[in-house]
C-alpha positions in Angstrom: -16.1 14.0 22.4 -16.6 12.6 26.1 -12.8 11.6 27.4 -12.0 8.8 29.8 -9.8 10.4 31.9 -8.6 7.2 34.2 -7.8 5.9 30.5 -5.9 8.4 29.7 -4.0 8.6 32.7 -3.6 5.0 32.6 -2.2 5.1 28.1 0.2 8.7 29.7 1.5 6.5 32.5 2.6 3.3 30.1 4.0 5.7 27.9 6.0 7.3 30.5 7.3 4.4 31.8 8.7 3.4 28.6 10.2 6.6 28.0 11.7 7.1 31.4 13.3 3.9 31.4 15.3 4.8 28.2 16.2 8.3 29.5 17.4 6.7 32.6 19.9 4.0 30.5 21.2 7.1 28.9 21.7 8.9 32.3 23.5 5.6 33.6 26.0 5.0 30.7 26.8 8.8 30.7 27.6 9.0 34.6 29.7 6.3 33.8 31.8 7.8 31.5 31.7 10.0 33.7 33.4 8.1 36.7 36.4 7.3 34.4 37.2 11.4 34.2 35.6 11.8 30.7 32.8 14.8 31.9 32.8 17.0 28.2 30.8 19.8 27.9 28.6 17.9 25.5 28.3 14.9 27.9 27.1 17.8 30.2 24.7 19.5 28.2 23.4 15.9 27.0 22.7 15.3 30.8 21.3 18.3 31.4 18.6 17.9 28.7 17.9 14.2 29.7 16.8 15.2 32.8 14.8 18.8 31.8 13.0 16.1 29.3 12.5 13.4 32.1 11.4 16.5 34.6 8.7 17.5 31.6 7.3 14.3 31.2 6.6 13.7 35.2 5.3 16.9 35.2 2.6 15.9 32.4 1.5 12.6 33.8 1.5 14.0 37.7 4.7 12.1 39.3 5.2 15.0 41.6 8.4 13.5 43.3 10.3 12.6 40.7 9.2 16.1 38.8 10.7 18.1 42.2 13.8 15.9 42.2 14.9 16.4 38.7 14.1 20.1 38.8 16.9 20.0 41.3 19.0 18.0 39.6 18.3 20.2 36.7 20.0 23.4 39.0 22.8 21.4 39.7 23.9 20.7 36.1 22.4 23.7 35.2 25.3 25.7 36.9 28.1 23.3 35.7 26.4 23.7 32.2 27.1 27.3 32.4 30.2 27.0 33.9 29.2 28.2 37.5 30.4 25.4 39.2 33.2 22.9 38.9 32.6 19.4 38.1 33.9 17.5 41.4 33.9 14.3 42.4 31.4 14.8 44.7 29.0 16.5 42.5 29.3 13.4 40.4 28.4 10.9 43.4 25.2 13.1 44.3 24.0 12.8 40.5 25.1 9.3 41.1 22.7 9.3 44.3 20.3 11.3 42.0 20.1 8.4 39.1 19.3 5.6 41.5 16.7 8.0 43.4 15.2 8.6 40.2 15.3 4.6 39.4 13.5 3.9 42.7 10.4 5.8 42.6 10.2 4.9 38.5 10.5 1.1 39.2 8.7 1.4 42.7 11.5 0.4 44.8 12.1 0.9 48.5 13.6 3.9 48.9 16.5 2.4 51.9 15.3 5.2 53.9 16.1 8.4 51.4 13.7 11.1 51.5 13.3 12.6 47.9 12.5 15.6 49.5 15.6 16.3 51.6 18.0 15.1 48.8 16.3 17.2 46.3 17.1 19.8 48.8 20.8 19.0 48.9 20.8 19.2 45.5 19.6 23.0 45.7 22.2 23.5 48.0 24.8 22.3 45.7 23.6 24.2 42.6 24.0 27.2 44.9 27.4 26.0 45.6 27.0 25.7 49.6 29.3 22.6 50.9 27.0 19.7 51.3 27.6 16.1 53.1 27.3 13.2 50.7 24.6 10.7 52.3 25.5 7.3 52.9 23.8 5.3 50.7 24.7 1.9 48.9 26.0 2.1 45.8 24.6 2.8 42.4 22.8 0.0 40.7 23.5 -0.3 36.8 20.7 0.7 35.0 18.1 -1.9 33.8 18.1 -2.0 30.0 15.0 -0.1 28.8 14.2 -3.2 26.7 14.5 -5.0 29.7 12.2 -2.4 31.8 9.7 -2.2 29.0 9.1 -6.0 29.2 9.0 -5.9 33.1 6.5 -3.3 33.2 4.3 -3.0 30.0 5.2 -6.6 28.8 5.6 -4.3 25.4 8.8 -3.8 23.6 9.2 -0.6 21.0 9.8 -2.0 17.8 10.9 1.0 14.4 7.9 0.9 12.0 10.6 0.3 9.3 11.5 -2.9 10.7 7.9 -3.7 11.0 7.4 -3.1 7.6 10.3 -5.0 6.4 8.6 -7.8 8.8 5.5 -7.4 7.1 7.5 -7.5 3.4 8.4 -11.2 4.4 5.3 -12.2 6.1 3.9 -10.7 2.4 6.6 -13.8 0.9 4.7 -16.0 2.9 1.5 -15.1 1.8 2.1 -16.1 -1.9 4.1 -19.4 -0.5 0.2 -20.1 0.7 -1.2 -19.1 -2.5 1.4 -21.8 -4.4 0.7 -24.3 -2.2 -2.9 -23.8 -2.6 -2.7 -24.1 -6.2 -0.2 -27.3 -6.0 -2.8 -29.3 -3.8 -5.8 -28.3 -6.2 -3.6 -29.8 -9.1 -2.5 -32.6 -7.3 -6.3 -33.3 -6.3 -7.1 -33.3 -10.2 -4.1 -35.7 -10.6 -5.5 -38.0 -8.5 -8.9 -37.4 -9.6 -8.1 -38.3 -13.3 -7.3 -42.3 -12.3 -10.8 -42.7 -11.4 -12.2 -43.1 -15.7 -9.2 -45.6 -15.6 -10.4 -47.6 -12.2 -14.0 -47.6 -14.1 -12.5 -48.8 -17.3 -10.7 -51.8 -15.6 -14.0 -52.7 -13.9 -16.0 -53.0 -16.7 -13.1 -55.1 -18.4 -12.6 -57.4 -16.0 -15.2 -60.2 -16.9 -13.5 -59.9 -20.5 -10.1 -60.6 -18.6 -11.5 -64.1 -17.0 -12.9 -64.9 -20.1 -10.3 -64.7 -22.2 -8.1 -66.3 -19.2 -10.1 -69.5 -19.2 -9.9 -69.8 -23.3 -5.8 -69.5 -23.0 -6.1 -73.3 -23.1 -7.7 -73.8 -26.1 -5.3 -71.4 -28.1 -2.6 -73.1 -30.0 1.0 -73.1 -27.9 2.5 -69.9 -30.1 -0.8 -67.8 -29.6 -1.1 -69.0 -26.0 2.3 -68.1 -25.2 1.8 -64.8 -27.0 -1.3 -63.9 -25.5 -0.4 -65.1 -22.4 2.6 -62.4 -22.2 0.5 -59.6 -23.2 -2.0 -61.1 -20.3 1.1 -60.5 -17.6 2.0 -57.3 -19.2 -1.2 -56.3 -18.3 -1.7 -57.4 -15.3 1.2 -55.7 -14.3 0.3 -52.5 -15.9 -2.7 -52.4 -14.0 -0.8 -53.1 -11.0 1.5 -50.2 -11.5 -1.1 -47.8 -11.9 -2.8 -49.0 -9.1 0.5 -48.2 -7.2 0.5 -44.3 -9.0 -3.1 -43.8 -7.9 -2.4 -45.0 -4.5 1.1 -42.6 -4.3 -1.0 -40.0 -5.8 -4.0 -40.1 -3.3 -1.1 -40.2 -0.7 0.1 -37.1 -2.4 -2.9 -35.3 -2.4 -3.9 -35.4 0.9 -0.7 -34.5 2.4 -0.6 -31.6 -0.3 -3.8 -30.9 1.2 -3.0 -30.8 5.1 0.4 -29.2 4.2 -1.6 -26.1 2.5 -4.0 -25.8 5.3 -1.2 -25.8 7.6 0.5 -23.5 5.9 -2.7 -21.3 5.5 -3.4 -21.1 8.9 0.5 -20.1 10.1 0.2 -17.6 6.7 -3.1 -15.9 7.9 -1.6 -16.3 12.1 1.6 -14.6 11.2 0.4 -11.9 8.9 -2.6 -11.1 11.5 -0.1 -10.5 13.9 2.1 -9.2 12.1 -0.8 -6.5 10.8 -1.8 -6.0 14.5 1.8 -4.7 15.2 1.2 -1.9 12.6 -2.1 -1.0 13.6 -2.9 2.3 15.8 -6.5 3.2 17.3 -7.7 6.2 15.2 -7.2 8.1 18.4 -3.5 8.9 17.0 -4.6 10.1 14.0 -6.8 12.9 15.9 -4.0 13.9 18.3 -3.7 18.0 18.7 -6.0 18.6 15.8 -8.5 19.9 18.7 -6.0 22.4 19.7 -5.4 23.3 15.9 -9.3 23.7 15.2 -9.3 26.0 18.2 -6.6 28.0 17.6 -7.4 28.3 13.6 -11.1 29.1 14.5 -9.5 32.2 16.8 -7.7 33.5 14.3 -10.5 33.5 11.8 -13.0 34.9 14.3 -14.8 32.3 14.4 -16.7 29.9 17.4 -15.8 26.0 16.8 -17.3 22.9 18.4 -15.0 19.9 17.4 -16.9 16.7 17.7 -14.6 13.4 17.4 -15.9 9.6 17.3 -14.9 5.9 16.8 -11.6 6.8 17.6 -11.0 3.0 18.9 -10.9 1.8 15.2 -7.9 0.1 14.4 -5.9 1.1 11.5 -2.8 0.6 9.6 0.1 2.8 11.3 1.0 3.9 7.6 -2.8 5.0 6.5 -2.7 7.1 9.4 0.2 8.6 9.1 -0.6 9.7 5.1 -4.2 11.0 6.7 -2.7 12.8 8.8 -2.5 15.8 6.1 -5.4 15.0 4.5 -7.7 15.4 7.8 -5.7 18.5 8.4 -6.5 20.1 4.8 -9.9 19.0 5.4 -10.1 20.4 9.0 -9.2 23.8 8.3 -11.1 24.4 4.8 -14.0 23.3 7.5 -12.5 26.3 10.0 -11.8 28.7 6.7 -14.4 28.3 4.1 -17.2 26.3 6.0 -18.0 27.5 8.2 -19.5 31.0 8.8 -18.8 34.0 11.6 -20.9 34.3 14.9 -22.6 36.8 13.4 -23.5 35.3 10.3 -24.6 32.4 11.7 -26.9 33.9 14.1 -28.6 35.8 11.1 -29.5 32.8 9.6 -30.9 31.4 12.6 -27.5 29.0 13.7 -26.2 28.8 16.7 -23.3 30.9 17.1 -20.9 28.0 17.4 -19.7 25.8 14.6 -20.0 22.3 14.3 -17.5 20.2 12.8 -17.8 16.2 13.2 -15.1 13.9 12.4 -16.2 10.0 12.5 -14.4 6.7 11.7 -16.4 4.0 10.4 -15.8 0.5 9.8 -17.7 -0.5 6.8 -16.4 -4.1 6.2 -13.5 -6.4 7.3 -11.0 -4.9 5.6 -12.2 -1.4 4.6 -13.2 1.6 6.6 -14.8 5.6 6.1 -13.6 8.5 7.4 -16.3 11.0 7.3 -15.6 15.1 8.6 -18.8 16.6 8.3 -19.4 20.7 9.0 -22.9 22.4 8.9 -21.6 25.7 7.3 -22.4 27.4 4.5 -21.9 24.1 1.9 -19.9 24.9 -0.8 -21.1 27.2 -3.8 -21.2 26.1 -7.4 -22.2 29.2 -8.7 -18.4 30.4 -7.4 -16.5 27.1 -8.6 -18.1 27.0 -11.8 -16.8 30.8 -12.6 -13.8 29.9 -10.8 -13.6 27.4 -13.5 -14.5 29.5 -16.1 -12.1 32.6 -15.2 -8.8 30.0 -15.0 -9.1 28.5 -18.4 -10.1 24.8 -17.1 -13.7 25.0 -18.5 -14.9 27.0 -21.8 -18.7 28.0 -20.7 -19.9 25.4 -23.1 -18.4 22.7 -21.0 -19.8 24.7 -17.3 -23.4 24.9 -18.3 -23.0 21.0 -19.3 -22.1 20.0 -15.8 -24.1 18.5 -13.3 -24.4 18.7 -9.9 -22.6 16.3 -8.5 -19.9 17.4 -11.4 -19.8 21.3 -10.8 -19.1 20.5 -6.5 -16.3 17.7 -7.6 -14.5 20.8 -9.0 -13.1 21.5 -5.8 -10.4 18.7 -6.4 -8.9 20.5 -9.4 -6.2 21.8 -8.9 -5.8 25.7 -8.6 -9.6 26.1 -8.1 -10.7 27.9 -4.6 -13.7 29.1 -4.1 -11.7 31.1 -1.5 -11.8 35.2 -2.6 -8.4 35.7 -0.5 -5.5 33.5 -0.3 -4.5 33.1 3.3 -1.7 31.6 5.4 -4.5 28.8 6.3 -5.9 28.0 2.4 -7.3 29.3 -0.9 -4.8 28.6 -2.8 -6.7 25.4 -4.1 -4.3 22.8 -4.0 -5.4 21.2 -0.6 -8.3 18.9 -2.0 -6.3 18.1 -5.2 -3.9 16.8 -2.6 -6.4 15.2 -0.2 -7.9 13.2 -3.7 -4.0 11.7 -5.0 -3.8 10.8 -1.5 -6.7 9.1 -1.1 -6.4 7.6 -4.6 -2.8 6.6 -4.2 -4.3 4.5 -0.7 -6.0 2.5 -2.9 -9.4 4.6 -1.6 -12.3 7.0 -3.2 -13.6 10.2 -2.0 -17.1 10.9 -2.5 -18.7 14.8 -1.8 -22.0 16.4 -0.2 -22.9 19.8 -0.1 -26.2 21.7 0.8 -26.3 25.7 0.5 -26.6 26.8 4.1 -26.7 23.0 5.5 -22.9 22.6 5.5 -20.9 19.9 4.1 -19.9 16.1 4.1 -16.7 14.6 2.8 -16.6 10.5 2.9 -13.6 9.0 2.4 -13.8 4.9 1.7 -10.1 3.3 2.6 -8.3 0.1 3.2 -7.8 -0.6 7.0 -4.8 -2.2 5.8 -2.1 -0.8 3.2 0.1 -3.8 2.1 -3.0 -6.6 1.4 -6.9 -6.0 -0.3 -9.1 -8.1 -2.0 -9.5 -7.3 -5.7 -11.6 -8.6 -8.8 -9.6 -10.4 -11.1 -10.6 -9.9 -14.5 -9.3 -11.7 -18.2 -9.7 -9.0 -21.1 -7.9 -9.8 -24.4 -6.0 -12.9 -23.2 -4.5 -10.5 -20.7 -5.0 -11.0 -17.0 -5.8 -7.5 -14.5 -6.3 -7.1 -10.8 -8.9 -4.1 -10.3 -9.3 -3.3 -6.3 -12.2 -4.3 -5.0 -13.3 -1.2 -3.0 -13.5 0.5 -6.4 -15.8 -2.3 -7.9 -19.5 -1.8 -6.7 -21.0 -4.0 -9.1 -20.1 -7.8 -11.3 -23.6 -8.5 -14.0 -23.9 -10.0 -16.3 -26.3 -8.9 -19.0 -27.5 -10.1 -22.0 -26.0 -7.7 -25.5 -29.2 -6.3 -25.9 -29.0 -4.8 -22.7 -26.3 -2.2 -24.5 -27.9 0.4 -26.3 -26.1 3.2 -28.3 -27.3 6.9 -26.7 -26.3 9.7 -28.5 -23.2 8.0 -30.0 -22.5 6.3 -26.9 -22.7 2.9 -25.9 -24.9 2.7 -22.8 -26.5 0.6 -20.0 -29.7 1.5 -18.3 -29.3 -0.2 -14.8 -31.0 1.1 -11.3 -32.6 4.6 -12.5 -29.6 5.2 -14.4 -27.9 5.4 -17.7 -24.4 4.6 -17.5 -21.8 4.9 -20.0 -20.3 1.2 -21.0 -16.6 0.9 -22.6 -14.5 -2.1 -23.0 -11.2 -2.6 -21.1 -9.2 -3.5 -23.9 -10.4 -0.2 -25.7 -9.6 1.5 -22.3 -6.1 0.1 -22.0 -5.8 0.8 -25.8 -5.0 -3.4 -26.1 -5.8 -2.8 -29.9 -8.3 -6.0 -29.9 -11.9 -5.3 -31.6 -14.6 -6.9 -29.0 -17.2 -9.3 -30.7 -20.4 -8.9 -28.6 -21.3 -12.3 -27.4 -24.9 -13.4 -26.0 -24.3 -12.6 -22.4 -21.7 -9.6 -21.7 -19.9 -9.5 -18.5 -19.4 -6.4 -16.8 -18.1 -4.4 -14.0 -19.6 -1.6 -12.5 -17.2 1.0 -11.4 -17.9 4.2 -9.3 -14.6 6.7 -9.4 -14.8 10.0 -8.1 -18.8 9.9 -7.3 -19.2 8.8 -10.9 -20.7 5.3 -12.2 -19.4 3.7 -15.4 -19.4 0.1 -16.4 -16.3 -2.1 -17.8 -16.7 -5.0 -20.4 -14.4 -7.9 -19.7 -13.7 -11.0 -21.3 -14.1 -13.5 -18.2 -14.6 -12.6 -14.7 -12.3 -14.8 -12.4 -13.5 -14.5 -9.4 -12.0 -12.5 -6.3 -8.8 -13.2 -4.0 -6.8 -10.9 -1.0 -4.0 -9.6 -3.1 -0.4 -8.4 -1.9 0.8 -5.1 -3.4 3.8 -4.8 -5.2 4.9 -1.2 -6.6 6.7 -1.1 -9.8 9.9 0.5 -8.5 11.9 3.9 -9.1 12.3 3.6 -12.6 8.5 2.8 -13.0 6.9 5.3 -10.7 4.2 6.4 -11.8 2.9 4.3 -14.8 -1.1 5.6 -16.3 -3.5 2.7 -15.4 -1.6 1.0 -12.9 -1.6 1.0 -9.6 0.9 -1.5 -8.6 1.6 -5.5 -9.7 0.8 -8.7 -7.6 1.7 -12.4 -8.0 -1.2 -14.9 -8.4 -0.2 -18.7 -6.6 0.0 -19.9 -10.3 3.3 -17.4 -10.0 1.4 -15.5 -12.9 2.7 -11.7 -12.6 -0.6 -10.2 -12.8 -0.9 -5.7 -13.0 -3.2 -4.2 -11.0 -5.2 -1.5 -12.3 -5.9 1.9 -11.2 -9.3 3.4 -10.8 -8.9 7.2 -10.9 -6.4 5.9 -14.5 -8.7 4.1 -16.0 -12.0 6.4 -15.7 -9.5 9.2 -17.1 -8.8 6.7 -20.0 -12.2 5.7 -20.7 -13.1 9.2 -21.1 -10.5 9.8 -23.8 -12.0 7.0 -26.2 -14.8 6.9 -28.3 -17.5 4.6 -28.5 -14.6 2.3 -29.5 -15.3 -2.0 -30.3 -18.8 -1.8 -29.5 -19.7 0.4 -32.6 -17.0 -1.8 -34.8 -19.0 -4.9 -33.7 -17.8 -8.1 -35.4 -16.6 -6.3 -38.6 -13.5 -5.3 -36.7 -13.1 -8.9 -35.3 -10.3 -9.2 -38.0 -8.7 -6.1 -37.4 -4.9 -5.6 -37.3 -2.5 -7.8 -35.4 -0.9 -5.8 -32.1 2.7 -5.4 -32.9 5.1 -7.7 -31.7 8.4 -7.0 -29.0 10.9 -8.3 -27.8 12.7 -8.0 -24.5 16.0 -9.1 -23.5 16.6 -9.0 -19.6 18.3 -10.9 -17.4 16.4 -10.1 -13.9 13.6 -11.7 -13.9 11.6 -8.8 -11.5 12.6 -6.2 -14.4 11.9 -8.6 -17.0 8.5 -9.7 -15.8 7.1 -6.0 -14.9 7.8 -5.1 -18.8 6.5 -7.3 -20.0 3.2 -6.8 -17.7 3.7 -3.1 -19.0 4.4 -3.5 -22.5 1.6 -6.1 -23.1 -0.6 -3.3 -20.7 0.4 -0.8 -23.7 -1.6 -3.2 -26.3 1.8 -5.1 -27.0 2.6 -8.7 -28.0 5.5 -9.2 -25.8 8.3 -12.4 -26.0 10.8 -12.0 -23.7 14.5 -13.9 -23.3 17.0 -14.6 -20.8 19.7 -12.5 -22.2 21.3 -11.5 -25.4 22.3 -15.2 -27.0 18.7 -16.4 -26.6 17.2 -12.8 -27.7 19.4 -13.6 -30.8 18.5 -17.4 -31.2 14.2 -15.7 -30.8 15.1 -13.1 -33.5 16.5 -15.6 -36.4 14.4 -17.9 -35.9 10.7 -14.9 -35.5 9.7 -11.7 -36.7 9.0 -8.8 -34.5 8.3 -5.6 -34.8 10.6 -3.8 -31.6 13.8 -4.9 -29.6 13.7 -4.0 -26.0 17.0 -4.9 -24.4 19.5 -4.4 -21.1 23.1 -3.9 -21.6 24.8 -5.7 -19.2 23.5 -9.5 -19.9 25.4 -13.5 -19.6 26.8 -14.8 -22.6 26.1 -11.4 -24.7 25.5 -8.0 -24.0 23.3 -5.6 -25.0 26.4 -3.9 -27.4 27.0 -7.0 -29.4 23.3 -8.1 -29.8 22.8 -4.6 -31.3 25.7 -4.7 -33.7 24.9 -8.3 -34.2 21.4 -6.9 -35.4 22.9 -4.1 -37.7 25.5 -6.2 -39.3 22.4 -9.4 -40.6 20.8 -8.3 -43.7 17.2 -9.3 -42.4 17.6 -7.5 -39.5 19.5 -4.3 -40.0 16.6 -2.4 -39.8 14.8 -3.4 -36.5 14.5 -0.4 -34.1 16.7 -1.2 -30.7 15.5 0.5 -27.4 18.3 0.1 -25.3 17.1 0.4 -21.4 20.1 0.5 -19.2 21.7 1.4 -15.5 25.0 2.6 -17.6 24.8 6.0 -17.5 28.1 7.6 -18.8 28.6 9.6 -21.8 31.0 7.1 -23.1 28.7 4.2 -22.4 25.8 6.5 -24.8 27.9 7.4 -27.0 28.8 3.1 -27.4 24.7 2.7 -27.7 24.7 5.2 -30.5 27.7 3.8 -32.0 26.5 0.2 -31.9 23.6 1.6 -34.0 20.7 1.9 -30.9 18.0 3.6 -32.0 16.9 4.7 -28.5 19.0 4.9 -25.0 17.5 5.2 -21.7 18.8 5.1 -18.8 16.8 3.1 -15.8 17.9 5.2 -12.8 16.1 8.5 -14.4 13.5 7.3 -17.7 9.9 7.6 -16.5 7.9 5.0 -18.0 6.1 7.6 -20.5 9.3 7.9 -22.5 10.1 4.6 -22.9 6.3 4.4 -24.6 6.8 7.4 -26.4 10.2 6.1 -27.9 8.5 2.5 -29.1 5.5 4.6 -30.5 8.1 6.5 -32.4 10.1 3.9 -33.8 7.6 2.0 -35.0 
């Protein structure tokens, strides 16, 4: 990797700057405690360190001066610290005389005729406790902010990612704000589009108007007069709808220029916003050369580490997750890649190792990260019996696997192909961790390996973590986000194009034969599919494998924001998060890695059943009483995700008023609730004859023994508590009960 070393010097300068002039604030306000008689032997030892850590950092980006003038200031505190010397007044003014020495060559100050070198002298004389004159110098000046010194110098402020991320969270709010508006201005346009059949209408019936105008005469006076007020009524009808259509062109362009306006602060604000949180790649490679080094040393082993398009910008919090992964990846690379000097050698290598790591930006808003080796690839022959000697696999399964399937072993975990487990890997956990983590980025991971060729692992992310673009999808009158960089594919084909291969319904598309399922029979939605003429489909690739998706209505593609479920919904199977459409429509959004899991667990599923099943058995009806509407919305999203009908109510009155007056299947309800509580609904429900039966899942924050043992007493049939319940139970305990 070719370094610019007058870059560099330039990025270690900036960030010394910054970092000196907030070590030099702390100096000042602790030699001004100081002053007032308040020198501790922790305000000591915190001076002391301040200036060994300002000494170290002039030392690293050259600033000779102030590196020789703090190691004497260092000696001076140094022997006070360990109790040497006394603390006198005049010990304080020359670490007074010290500070604004120190601030003077920092900010590039005259020095009023002080030589560094001669007081940094004085100040050895001190710490040897020899009697020193004080110079005469002016006095102190207080210490410039470091906010203040940052924007002098670097025009840059230091800003906590958390409070950048909290930024980002609104700028997020003002995203879907955009989305609304855009929504409100389309509707308003088809307001004001629908007086135009009117407008036509009154053309055409104008000459009838005049007509019958000029005839009022010949009418007799009671039909005249009659006629006559129908005439005015009319004519001012048509006058007042010429007034709505006028308001309502009004209406729609300033709709209009008030959602481009607000589009183009949106998309200003949360590019900015975006640029705060993005790093070069550059920080996501820092002192990983030294650890390939010093790894390769210890395994006896010759590494070249090449590094490229380190400039790409990425999101701060991408980085920071990669961080492991490129590390787990780096030294499997060191460990199991690559070979020893003298095996290379004997197979005609050169004795060093090549390892490449390369970012790549493959669109606008997605980017690979690709660490390549040319070791000795990985062996199948070793995962497969791996596989075989830990139970995953019977050999029936192994001798079934492809290619591509026997190397994507490596991510299960336990599995090593490692014959020794070392304090660098082979226990085989590191790629099952590098996959979740690329998984749970909203990424894929995809594998090459040649015997004696080496090894290529591509991972395909988001450059940014909050926003992506997904496919929106309609599958059993149920709306899904699925992300985007998972979707390689949208066809449509005609039915015929679905054949049925060894029990299997399947698509032949570009050389291959992939295997086809519907998403309501992946999501378990319980609705039978009727194949229709032309069959809409997705085509998914998810862990280097291809498989194709049958959905209802495809509609269309958007940016997305990300909302996670929560702590009590942490980890949910299929879903990856939620997001809110401009329509305010709570929409889930699906998750890859989930869903090909799924798919795999069902059978050939609606597509055998054809339109014979088309009648089949109604999905089972709930009902959820919840007063917050974040809580409320998200179970429902989950419920109906679960192959639910869901109704939902505002709290326990109206819960009551939807079970008198409907029959469901399943009660879903908080505790604490307006106008009635969880408690009384449920003894409400035991005490009605038509009711007493209905199975109650009480979901709560009311955690007490007492406040169970009241859910059991009311008559609950099922009490979880929202602070611990993972979202598996609560489906387990409906799939019980009814």
């Amino acid at each position: 990797m070719s370094l610019d070393r007058k870059a560099l010097q330039q990025r270690l300068l900036e960030s010394f700057r910054i970092e000196a002039g907030e070590r030099l604030g702390v100096l000042a306000d602790t030699l001004a405690d100081w002053r007032q008689g308040a020198a501790s032997e922790d305000s000591v030892e915190s001076l002391f360190r301040e200036v060994h850590s300002l000494k170290g950092a002039a030392r690293a980006v050259g600033l000779a001066p102030i590196e020789r003038l703090c190691h004497a200031w260092e000696s001076l505190l140094g022997a006070v610290r360990s109790g040497l010397l006394e603390l006198s007044a005049e010990r304080v003014e020359l670490c007074r005389q010290a500070l604004r020495l120190v601030q003077q060559l920092h900010q590039g100050q005259a020095l009023d005729g002080a030589d560094p070198e001669q007081f940094g002298e004085l100040l050895a004389s001190a710490a040897r406790g020899e009697a020193v004159e004080l110079p005469k110098t002016a006095q102190v000046a207080p210490a410039t902010p470091a906010a203040v010194i940052k924007l002098a110098e670097s025009g840059t402020v230091r800003v906590s990612a958390q409070r950048l991320d909290r930024l980002l969270f609104h700028g997020e709010s003002l995203l879907q704000h955009k989305l609304e508006a855009q929504v409100y201005a389309r509707r308003l346009r088809d307001h004001a589009a629908s007086f135009d059949p009117q407008r036509g209408k009154r053309l055409l019936g104008a000459g009838s108007l005049k007509q019958l105008n000029a005839t009022l005469e010949e009418l007799p006076l009671a039909s005249r007069d009659a006629l006559k007020g129908l005439l005015d009524y009319l004519h001012w009808s048509q006058a007042q709808l010429d007034s709505l259509h006028f308001e309502a062109v009004h209406l729609e362009k300033a709709g209009r220029h008030l959602a481009q306006g607000l589009a183009q602060l949106c998309e200003a604000h949360t590019s900015e916003l975006r640029a705060a949180l993005l790093l070069a790649g550059s920080h996501l490679v820092e002192g990983l050369p030294a650890m390939v080094q010093d790894l390769a040393s210890q395994a006896g082993k010759r590494v070249e580490l090449q590094i490229r398009g380190i400039d790409l910008q990425v999101d701060k919090r991408i980085l920071d997750e990669l961080r492991t992964v490129l590390t787990h990846l780096l030294r499997n690379a060191v460990d199991h890649g690559l070979e020893t000097p003298q095996q290379r050698e004997a197979c005609g290598k050169p004795a060093v190792g090549l390892i490449q790591v390369e970012l790549l930006q493959e669109s606008a808003d997605r980017f690979e990260l690709r660490v390549q080796d040319d070791g000795g690839g990985i062996s199948v022959a070793a995962l497969k019996a791996k596989a075989l000697a830990s139970g995953a696999l019977d050999e029936e399964q192994v001798a079934a696997l492809g290619a591509a399937e026997s190397l994507r072993l490596i991510f299960r975990s336990g599995l090593s192909t490692s014959a020794l487990i070392t304090d660098l890997s082979g226990r085989g956990l590191g790629m099952a961790i590098v996959q979740e983590v690329v998984e749970r980025l909203g990424g894929r991971i995809e594998l090459e390996s040649e015997p004696g060729r080496g090894t290529c692992f591509h991972l395909h992310l988001p450059l940014s973590l909050s926003t992506f673009r997904a496919v929106i999808v309609r599958n059993a009158e149920r709306t899904f986000a699925v992300p985007a960089l998972a979707v390689e594919r949208c066809l449509r084909q005609p039915s015929s194009a679905v054949k049925s291969l060894e029990g299997r319904p399947s698509l032949a598309f570009e050389g291959q034969v992939l295997p086809v399922w519907s998403l309501a029979d992946v999501l378990g939605l319980g609705q039978p599919l009727v194949l229709a003429d032309d069959l809409i489909l997705l085509l998914l690739k998810i862990r280097g494998e291809r498989f194709v998706l049958r959905v209802d209505e495809l509609l269309g593609d958007q940016e997305i924001t990300v909302k996670n479920l929560g702590r009590q919904l942490l980890r949910v199977r299929n879903l990856l998060g939620a997001t809110q459409l401009g329509d305010g429509q709570l929409v889930p959004i699906l998750h890859p890695g989930d869903l090909y899991r799924s798919a795999l667990a069902v059978g050939a599923g609606s597509f055998e059943r054809g339109e014979a099943a088309a009648v089949g058995a109604k999905p089972l009806r709930l009902l959820i009483a919840e007063d917050s509407f974040t809580s409320r919305g998200l179970l429902k999203a989950i419920l109906e995700g679960a192959g639910y009908q869901v109704t939902t109510a505002n709290d326990g009155l109206e819960a009551w008023n939807a079970l008198k007056q409907g029959a469901f299947d399943l009660l879903v309800s908080d505790v604490e609730m307006p106008r009635m509580d969880g408690f009384t609904l449920t003894s409400r429900i035991r005490a009605d004859r038509d009711l007493a039966d209905l199975p109650v899942v009480l979901v709560t924050a009311l955690h007490s023994a007492e406040d169970r043992a009241r859910g059991l007493e009311v008559g609950a049939s099922a009490y979880l508590v929202k602070s611990g319940f993972e979202q598996d139970s609560l489906l387990d305990a409906i799939d019980r009960l009814i």
